[in-house]
N, C-alpha and C positions, 0 to 999 in steps of 0.2 A: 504494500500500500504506500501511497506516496505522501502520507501525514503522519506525524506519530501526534496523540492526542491522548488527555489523559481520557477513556471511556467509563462509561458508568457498569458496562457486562450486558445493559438489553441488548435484546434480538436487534435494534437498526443501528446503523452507524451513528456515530454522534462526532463534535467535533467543530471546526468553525464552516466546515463544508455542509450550506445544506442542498447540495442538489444531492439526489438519490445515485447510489453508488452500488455499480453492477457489478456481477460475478458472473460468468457465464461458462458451464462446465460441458465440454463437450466442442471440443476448435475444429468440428467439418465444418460440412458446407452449411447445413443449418446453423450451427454458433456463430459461421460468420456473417451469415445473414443477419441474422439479428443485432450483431455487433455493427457492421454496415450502417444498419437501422437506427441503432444511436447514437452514431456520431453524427447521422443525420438532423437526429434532436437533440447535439451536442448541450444547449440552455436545457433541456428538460432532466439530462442523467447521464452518467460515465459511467464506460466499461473499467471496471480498475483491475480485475483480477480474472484468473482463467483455471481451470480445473482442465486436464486434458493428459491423458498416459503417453501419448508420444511426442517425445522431446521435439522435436524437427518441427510438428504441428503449434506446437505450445509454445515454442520459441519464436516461430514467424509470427503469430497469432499475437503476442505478445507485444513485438517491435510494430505491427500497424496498429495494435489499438490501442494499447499500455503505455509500453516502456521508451517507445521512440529507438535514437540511438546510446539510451542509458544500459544503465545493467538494473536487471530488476529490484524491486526493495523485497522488504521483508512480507508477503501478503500478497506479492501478485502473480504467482505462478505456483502452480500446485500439480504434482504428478499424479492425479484424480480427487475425487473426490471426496474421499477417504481421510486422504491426507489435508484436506482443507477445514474438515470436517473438526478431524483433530487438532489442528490448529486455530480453529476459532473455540472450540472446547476451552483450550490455555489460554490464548487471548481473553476470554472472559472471566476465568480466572485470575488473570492477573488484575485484572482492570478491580474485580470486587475487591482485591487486596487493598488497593489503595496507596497513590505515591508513586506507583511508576508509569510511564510513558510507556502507554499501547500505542500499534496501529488502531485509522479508523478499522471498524467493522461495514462490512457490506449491508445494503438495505434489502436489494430482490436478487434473487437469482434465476438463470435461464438453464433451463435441464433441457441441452441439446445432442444426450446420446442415443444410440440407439434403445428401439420402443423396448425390448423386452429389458433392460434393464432400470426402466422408467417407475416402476413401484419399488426397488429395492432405494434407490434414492434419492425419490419424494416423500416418502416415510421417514428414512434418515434424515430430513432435511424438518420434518416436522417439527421435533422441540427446540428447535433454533428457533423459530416463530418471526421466521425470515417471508417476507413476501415472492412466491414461485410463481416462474409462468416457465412451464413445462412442452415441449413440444409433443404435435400431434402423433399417434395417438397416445392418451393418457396412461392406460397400459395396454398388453393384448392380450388380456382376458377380463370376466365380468370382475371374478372374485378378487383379481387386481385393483378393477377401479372401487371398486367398494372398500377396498384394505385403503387405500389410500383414502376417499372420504372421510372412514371412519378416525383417520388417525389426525386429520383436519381439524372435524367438528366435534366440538366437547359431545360428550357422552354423557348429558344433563340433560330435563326437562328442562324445554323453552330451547331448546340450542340445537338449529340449524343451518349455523350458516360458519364458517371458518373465523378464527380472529386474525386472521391477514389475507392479503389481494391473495387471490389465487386462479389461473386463468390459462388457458390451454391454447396452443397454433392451431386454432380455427379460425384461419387468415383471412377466409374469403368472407365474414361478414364487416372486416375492416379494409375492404380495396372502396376506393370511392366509384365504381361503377356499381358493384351490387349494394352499398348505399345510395346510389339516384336509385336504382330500381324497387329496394325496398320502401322508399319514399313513396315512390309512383304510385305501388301497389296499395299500399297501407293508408298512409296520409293523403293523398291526393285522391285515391282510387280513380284512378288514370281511365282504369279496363272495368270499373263496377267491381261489382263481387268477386271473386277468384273461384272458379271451376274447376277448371287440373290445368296442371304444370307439367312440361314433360324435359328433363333435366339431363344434358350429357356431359360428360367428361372422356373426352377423348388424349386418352393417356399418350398415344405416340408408338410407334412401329418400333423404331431402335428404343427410346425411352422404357418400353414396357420388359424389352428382351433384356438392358442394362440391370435393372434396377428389381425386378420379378421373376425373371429367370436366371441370369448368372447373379443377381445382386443381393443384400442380404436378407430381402423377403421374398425369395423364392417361395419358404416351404411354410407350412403352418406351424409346424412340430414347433419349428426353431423362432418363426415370429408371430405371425396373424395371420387372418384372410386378409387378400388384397383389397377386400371391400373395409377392409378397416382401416391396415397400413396403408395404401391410395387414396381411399373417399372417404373417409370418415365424417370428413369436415364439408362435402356436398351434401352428405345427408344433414349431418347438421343447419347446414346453408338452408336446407326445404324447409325444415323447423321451423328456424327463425326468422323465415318468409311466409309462413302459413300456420304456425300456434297462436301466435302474437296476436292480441285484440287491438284494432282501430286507435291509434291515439285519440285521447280525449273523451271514449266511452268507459265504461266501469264494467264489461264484459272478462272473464278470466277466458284464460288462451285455450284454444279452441284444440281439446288434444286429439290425437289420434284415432283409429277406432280397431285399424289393422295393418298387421305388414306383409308383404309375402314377398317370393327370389326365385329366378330362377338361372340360370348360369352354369358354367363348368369349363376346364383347361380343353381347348381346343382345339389349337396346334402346337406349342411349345412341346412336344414332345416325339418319343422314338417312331413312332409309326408317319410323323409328316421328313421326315427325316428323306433326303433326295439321295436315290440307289449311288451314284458317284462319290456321295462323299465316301462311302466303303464303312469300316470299322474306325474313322477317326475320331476321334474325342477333343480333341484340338483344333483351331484353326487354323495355327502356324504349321499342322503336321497335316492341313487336310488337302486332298486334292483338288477338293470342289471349292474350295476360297473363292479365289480369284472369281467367278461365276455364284457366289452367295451374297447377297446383299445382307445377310445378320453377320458377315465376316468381322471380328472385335478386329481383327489388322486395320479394317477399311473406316469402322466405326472411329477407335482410339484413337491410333496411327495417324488416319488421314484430319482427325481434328489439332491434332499435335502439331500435322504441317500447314495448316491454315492459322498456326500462332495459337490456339486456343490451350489454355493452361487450367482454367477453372475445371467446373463441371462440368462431360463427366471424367476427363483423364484427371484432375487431382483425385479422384476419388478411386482411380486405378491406382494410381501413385502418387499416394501423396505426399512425398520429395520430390515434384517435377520438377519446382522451382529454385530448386538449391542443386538438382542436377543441372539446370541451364543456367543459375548462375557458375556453378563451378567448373563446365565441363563443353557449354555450347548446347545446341542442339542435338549435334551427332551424340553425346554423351546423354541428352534425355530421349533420344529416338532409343539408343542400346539401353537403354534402362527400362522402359514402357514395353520394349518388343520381348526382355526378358522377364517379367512382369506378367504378361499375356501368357507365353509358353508355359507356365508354369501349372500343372495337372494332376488327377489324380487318378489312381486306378483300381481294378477288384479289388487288388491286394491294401490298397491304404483306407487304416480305421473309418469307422463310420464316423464318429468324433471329429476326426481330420478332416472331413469331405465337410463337415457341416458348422464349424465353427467360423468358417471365411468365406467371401465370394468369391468366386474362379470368373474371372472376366474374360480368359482367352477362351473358358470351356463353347463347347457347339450346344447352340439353342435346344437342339434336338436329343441331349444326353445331358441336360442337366441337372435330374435328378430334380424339378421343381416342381408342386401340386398345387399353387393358386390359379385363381381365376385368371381367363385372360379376356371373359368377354361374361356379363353381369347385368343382370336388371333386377331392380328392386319397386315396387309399390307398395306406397301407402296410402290409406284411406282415411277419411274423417266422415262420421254420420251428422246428419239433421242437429243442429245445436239449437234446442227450442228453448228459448231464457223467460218463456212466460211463467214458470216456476220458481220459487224463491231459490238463488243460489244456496250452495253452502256458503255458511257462515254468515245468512243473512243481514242486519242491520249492519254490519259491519264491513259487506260487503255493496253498498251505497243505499243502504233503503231503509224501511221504519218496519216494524212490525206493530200494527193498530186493528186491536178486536180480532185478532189471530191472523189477518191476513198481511202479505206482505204488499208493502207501498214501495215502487220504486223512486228515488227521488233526481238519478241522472241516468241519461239515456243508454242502454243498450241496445244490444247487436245482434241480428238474428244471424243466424251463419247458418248457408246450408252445406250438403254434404260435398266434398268435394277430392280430388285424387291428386299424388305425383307420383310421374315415372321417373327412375332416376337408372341412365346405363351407363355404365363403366365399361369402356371397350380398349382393347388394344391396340387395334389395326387400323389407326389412322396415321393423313398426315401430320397436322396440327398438333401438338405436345400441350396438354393442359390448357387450351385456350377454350373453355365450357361454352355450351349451346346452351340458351335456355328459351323454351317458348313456354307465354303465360296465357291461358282463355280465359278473358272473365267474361260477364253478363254484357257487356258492354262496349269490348272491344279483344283486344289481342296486346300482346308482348312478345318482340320479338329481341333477341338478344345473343352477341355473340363475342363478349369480355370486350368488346373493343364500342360498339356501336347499341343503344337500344331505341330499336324501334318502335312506336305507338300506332295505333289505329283505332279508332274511334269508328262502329257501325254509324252511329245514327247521321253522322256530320261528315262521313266519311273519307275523313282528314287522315292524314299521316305525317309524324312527324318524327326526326330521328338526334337523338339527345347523345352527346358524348359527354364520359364524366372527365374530370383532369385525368392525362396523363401524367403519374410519377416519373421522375427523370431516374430512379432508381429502385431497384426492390425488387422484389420478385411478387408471384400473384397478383397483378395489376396493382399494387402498391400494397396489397394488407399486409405484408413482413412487418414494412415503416408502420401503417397505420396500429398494428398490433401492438407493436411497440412502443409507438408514441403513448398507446392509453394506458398500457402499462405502467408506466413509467408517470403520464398524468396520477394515476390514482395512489402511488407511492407518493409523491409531490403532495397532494391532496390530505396523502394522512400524517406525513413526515413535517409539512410543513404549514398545513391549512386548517391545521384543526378538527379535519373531516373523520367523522366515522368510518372503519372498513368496511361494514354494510352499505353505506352512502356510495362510498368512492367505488365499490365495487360494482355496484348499479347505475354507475354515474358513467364513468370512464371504460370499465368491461362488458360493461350492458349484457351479462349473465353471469347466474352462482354456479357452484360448486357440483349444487344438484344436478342447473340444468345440462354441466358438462356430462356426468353420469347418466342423463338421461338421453341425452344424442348418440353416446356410447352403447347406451344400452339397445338400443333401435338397431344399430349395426348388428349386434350379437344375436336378437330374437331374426333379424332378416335372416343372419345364415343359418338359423336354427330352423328357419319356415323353410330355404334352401333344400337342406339336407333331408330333410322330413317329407318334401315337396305338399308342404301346408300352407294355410294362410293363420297366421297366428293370431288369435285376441289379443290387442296391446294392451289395453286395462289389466286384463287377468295376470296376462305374462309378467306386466310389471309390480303385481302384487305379491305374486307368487315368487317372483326370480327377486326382487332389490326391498321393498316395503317391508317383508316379511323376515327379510335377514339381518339388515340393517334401520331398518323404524324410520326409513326415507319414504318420500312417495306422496305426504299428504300435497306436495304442493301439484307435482304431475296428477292427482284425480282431481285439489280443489283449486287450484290457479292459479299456480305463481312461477310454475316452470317453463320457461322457452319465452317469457315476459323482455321485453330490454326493449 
């Protein structure tokens, strides 16, 4: 850290510094996003310190966003998480002692490693009662994200909600193009009422083979379904485009009623496999390269000579950049091309085959079982509010001579559906379709442009939101990050409750992230069963029932922002 201060031992930094001070564990490509992301809102928060097991990573990670051309201080580079963990344990020891010169402490931290190791150190990070914004997915599995919940939220009557910000990379409802659209739809009601939504996510031909077949959520075993790992955060996106009540009504959000899936791996495997490549397993040893368009030489290789360093060849190798400063190009061509060769066979452990990605392995032997092409539906029934809600008076109304009086307007909502496919086999890489039918008109949308039309007046008009000049996911990295970092600001500095700031600036709890989570896991469970699942029940039975969650997803305050 780059102050020493005498500290009090609380969970936030203290010190004469008060902009909010980050830690960010995990220096791929996600940590550096988000690092990117705040130096974008350099006035809002600083990256100070890094968690990260490989040196070469942590050290460059360090020099752009830390230490410059210093040597690090005492607090800003940590060989994981463990060790940071530790050292803020003594840090705050020392500071209770009283009399000597700490470093500051960190205020939020960003959990940017891979997802299956996502519950073991968001829990760890628990009684620090540090403010976490965790990347997507939360964990990959149910009983993860509940572990994690419960280690959150006190275990009292009356207590559902965490005592610090806590907020998940469900990026896409902070890009400002699906903020005009949720505007449109919600506030304006642009198209009337919302009918069905039909929602794509077109992953990308090489993207999908990188990152789900040779990459490290190939398989379930070892990570998630790709509808988790991939889309998590477009099913959430439907959500919180289609729960959400009307601003300015007293309606609770309009939940679900069912899910269903259907899908399965396609091609990525042995039988699409083309007779020439023979018995190869490699594509530096295949004969059919040259003639395979999934070739990793043509893929990696040829973005290495078109100068590209990032993603995805640092994530092949990630010393590209210290082999091209130290060695030229030809030195990062023989590194990458050695890098790629590198294979496994019958004879090597199973442990060995599935602890790393093989990025030069052939699409068609890699051993991988997600989805590569995926649809999911939900449904919402008839929402008749001529009934007193739960929680009556309390929930806008009077109750006089037994009956209930409403005293502001609600929302009739009728029944309505979204399709959501997650396909492989496009050109376009993550740039999302989305068309909206409402009573009224239509939405058409395509991350870049959205389109309006209007039956009655039969007008058309086509709205673009700002372009970010940086970010990824048409700006929600930066936007995620900005509000993070607002709602840390907000409690560190503004006096504001972390119930406030987390409603204010996150615009969802804790809950509602378990409960977009949970949508994923009941879809592959309707998948694999090839059912259509009751959502109410499931979620009684699977989250309410284990964990004493749930009253807000049946009486309304889940999927709210």
């Amino acid at each position: 850290m780059d102050a020493t201060k005498t500290a009090d031992g609380s969970g936030e930094a203290t010190g004469s510094d008060p902009t909010p001070r980050i830690l960010i564990i995990g220096a791929g490509s996600r940590g550096n996003a988000y690092a990117r992301a705040i130096c974008q809102n350099y006035l809002l928060g600083r990256v100070v310190a890094v968690a990260e097991p490989t040196q070469t990573r942590r050290d460059r990670f360090g020099r752009r966003y830390i230490w410059g051309d210093d040597v690090p201080s005492d607090g800003d580079a940590f060989a994981g998480w463990r060790e940071y963990i530790t050292w803020e344990r003594a840090r705050r020891e020392k500071a209770a002692k009283g009399g000597e010169a700490v470093p500051d402490g960190v205020d939020g931290v960003f959990v940017c490693t891979l997802d299956e190791t996502h519950r073991e150190i968001v829990t760890a990070l628990a009684p620090l009662r540090l403010h976490v914004m965790c990347e997507k997915p939360l964990a990959t599995s149910l009983a993860d994200c509940l572990t994690i919940y419960r280690s959150f939220v006190p275990q009292r009557p009356g207590a559902d909600a965490p005592a610090v910000i806590f907020g998940v990379g469900h990026v896409l409802r902070y890009s400002p193009h699906n903020m005009l659209l949720r505007k449109l739809l919600l506030e304006e009601r642009a198209i009337g009422e919302i009918v069905s939504v039909e929602h794509t996510e077109p992953v990308g031909w090489w993207h999908f083979a990188h990152s789900y077949v040779r990459g490290n959520w190939r398989r379930e075993s070892t990570s998630a379904p790709s509808l988790m790992t991939k889309s998590c955060h477009d099913i959430d996106f439907l959500l919180w485009l289609l729960c959400a009540p009307a601003p300015g009504l007293r309606s609770t959000p309009h939940q679900p009623s069912s899910v269903s899936s259907s899908g399965s791996l396609v091609y990525f495997r042995r039988r699409s496999k083309p007779p020439s490549a023979g018995s190869a397993t490699n594509c530096l040893s295949c004969e059919a390269e040259p003639d395979c368009m999934y070739s990793a030489k043509k893929i990696y290789h040829g973005q290495l000579l078109g100068t590209n360093t990032d993603w995805p060849v640092k994530t092949v190798l990630p010393e590209i950049e210290d082999c091209l400063d130290d060695g030229g190009l030809k030195a990062a061509e023989t590194a990458l091309l050695n890098r790629l060769a590198e294979n496994y066979d019958e004879e090597t452990p199973e442990d060995v085959r599935l602890q790393r990605p093989w990025y030069g392995r052939c699409v068609y032997e890699a051993g991988n079982d997600v989805c590569d092409d995926q649809s999911v539906t939900m449904t919402w029934g008839d929402d008749d509010d001529d009934e007193e809600p739960a929680g009556g008076a309390a929930n806008g109304g009077v109750v006089a001579n037994d009956a209930y009086i409403p005293t502001a307007p609600r929302e009739h909502r009728n029944a309505k559906r979204a399709t959501f496919h997650m396909v492989a086999f496009t050109e376009r890489i993550c740039e999302r379709r989305t068309r909206v039918y409402g009573t009224e008109g239509e939405i058409e949308t395509d991350s870049r442009t959205i389109r309006v039309h209007r039956f009655a007046t039969g007008e058309t008009r086509v709205l673009r939101a700002p372009q970010p000049s940086v970010g990824g996911h048409g700006g929600g990295d930066e936007g995620l990050a900005r509000q993070f970092l607002r709602a840390i600001d907000a409690v560190k500095n503004g006096g504001c409750a972390v119930e406030d700031a987390q409603k204010l600036h996150i615009g969802c709890t804790l809950e509602d992230i378990v409960q977009s989570h949970a949508m994923v896991f009941a879809a592959e469970e309707a998948r694999r069963g090839e059912q259509v699942i009751d959502w109410p029940e499931w979620w009684r039975a699977q989250v309410r029932d284990h964990v004493g969650i749930g009253r807000h997803a049946e009486n309304g305050t889940a999927a709210e922002s």
